[in-house]
N, C-alpha and C positions, 0 to 999 in steps of 0.2 A: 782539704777536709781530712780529719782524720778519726779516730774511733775515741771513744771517753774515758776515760780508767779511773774519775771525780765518781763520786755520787751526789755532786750539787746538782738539784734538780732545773736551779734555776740558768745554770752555765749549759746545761745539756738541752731545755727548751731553746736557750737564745741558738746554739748551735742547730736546732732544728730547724728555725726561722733563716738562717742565715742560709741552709743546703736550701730549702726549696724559693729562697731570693737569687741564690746561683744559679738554679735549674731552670728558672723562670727565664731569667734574662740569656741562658746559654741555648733553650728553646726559640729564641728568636734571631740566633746567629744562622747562614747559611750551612747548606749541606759540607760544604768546602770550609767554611768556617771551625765548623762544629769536628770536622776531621782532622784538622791542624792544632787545633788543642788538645783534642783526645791522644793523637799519637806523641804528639812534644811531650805530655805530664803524664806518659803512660797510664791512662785512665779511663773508664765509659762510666759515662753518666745516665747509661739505660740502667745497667745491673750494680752500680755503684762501687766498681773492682777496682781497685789501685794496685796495679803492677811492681814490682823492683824498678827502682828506679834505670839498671840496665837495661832494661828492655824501650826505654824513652830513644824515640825517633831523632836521629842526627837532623839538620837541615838539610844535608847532603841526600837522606832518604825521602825527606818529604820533598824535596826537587827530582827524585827520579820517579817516587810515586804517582804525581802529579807531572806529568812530562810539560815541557814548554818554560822551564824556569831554572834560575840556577841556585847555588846553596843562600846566595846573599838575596835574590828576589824572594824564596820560599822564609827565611826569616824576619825580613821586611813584611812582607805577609802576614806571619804569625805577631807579629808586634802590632800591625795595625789592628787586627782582629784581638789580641789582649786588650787595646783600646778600646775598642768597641764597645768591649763585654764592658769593657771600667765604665760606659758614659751609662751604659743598660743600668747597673747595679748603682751608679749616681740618680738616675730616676728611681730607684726604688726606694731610694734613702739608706740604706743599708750601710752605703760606703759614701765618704766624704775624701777628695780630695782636694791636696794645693799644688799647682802649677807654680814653677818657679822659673827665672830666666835674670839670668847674669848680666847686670847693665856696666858694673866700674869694678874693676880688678886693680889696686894696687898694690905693687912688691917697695921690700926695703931690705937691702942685699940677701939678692934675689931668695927675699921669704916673702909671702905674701902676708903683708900685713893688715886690710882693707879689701871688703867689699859690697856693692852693693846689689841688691837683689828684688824684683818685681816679684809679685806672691796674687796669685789668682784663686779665688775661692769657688769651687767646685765645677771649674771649668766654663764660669760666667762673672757677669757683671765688668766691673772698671778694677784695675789693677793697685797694689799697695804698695806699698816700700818699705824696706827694712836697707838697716846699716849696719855692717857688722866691724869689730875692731878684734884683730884676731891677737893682737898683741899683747890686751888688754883683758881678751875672752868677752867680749859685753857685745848685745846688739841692740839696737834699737826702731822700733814701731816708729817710720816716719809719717807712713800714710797706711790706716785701715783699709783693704778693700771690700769693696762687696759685699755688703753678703756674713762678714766678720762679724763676730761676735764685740758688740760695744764693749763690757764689761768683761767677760775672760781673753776675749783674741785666742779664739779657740785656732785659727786657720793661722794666721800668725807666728802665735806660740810654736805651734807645731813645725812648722817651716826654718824657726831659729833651732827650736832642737834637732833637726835634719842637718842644716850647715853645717852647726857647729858640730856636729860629729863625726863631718867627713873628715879624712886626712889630708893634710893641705898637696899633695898634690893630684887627690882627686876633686878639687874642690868643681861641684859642676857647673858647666854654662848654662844648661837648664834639663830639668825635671818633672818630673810627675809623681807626686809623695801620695800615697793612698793611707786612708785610717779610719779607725771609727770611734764615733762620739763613746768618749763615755771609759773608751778600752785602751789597758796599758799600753803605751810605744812599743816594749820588749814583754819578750817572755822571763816571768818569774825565774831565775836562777835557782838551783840550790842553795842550800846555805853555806857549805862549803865552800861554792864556785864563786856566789857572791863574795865572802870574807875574803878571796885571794883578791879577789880584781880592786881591793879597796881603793875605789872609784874613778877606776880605769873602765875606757869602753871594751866590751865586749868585741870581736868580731866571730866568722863564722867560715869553717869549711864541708863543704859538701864534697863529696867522694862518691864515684861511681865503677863500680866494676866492670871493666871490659873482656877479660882474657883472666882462667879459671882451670889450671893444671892440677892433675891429676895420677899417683902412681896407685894402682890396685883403689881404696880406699882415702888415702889419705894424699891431701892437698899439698903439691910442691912448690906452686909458684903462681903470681898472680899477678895482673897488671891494672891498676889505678889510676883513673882520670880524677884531678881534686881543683877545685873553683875557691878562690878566694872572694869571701864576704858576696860571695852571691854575685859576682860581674864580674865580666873580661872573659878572656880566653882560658880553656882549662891547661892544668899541667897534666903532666903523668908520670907515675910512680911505677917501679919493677920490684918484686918482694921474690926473693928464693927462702922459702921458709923449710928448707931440706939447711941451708949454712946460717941459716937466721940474719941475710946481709939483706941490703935495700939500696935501690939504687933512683937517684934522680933522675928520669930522662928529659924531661924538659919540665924549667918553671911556669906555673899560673900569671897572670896577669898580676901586678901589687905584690907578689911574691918579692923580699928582698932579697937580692942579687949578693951577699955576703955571708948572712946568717939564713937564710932559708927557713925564716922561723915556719913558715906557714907547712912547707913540706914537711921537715924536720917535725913537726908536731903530729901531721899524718898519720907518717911512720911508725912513730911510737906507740897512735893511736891502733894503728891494723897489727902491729905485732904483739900489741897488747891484748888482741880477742882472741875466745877462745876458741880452736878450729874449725868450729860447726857453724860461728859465725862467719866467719871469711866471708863465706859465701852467701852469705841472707843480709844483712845487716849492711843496708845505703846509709850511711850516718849522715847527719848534719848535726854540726855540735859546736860549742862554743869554745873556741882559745882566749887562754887566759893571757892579757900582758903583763 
């Protein structure tokens, strides 16, 4: 959730409906529940404060805060518990999603050319089929499921444009795609951003501040964890902004291993702000290919 800078009355009521469909169903998660979310998305849902994103609780801290668990039981945890809330906010109608799970994988020197994919509609009913030909970019509706909309294949549709966007070697064994009726896939781009990507996918890196140097007033050096497209493991970045140099310490997940587009973009990103931001400003923003 985040604050409005529209003055569409009718984008700012649906956002109102949607905070107290969240509130409702995050009201019926446990005490433990309800603490595992608030510290992972740095946030309380009493006073409605959203944090910096550095101040968001490692798993390593929700395993010592909760003693009896380790870093991978405490995000097991947290994941089941995002679950939860997903099935809460599927009762309310609010959010719709499609379940997916990877039956046939085929390669053709070794590029994956071929796959097939079961697609469940909102986490009920009999399963569907899709076929996809990655060679050819085409997929196809073998079997409706559930629940599917006859006439748009709204749950369907939505599941072809999920595959076919991943990068073939992230293609998943299986998923859980959340949406809602009615509302873009993506966020609106600039116009700018749009014209560059001439109809390349977008991806996304998130950046988070850990370590924040300091001589007198002004900012020497700073150290950056950055997430690719939202999964995997994070990288981290080194910035001495006294020689203006930047150093890679370790790559993100999906980060390529030659051109470091993902880091590389970062970087330019953080040494492009202006000092005062350094330190305020958790970006999530879109790279262009």
């Amino acid at each position: 959730m985040t604050h409005d800078d529209s003055w569409n009355y009718a984008d700012i009521l649906w956002n109102g409906i949607q905070s107290k469909a969240v509130a409702a169903a995050f009201e019926q998660l446990s005490y433990k529940e309800q603490w595992y979310l608030e510290k992972r998305n740095a946030i309380c849902m009493t006073c409605g404060r959203v944090s910096p994103l550095s101040t968001q609780s490692t798993f390593e801290d929700l395993a010592v805060d909760f003693e009896g668990t380790t870093a991978s039981g405490a995000e097991r945890f947290y994941r089941r518990t995002l679950d939860k809330l997903r099935l809460k906010l599927l009762e309310s109608g609010l959010v719709h999603t499609v379940t997916l799970k990877q039956t046939e994988c085929r390669k053709r020197n070794k590029k994956i050319a071929a796959a097939v994919y079961l697609y469940q509609a909102d986490n009920d009913g009999e399963w569907g089929e899709l076929r996809f030909d990655f060679e050819s970019s085409t997929a196809e509706i073998v079997k409706l499921a559930d629940w599917d909309t006859t006439t748009s294949n709204i749950f369907a549709k939505t599941a072809i444009r999920f595959v076919q966007g991943l990068p073939e070697a992230r293609l998943l064994k299986s998923v859980v795609v959340p949406f809602e009726m009615g509302v873009p896939e993506k966020p609106v781009l600039p116009t700018n951003a749009a014209k560059a990507l001439k109809g390349n996918e977008p991806h996304t890196i998130s950046l988070r501040q850990t370590e924040c140097l300091k001589t007198g007033e002004t900012i020497t050096a700073a150290v950056y964890e950055y997430l690719v497209d939202n999964d995997g493991e994070w990288g981290e970045l080194r910035f001495d902004f006294e020689n203006g140099t930047a150093e890679i310490v370790k790559l993100a997940d999906w980060d390529t291993v030659k051109s470091n587009v993902f880091a590389k973009t970062a970087i330019r990103f953080i040494q492009g702000l202006p000092k005062g931001d350094i330190v305020s400003k958790m970006p999530h923003f879109y790279l262009l290919e």
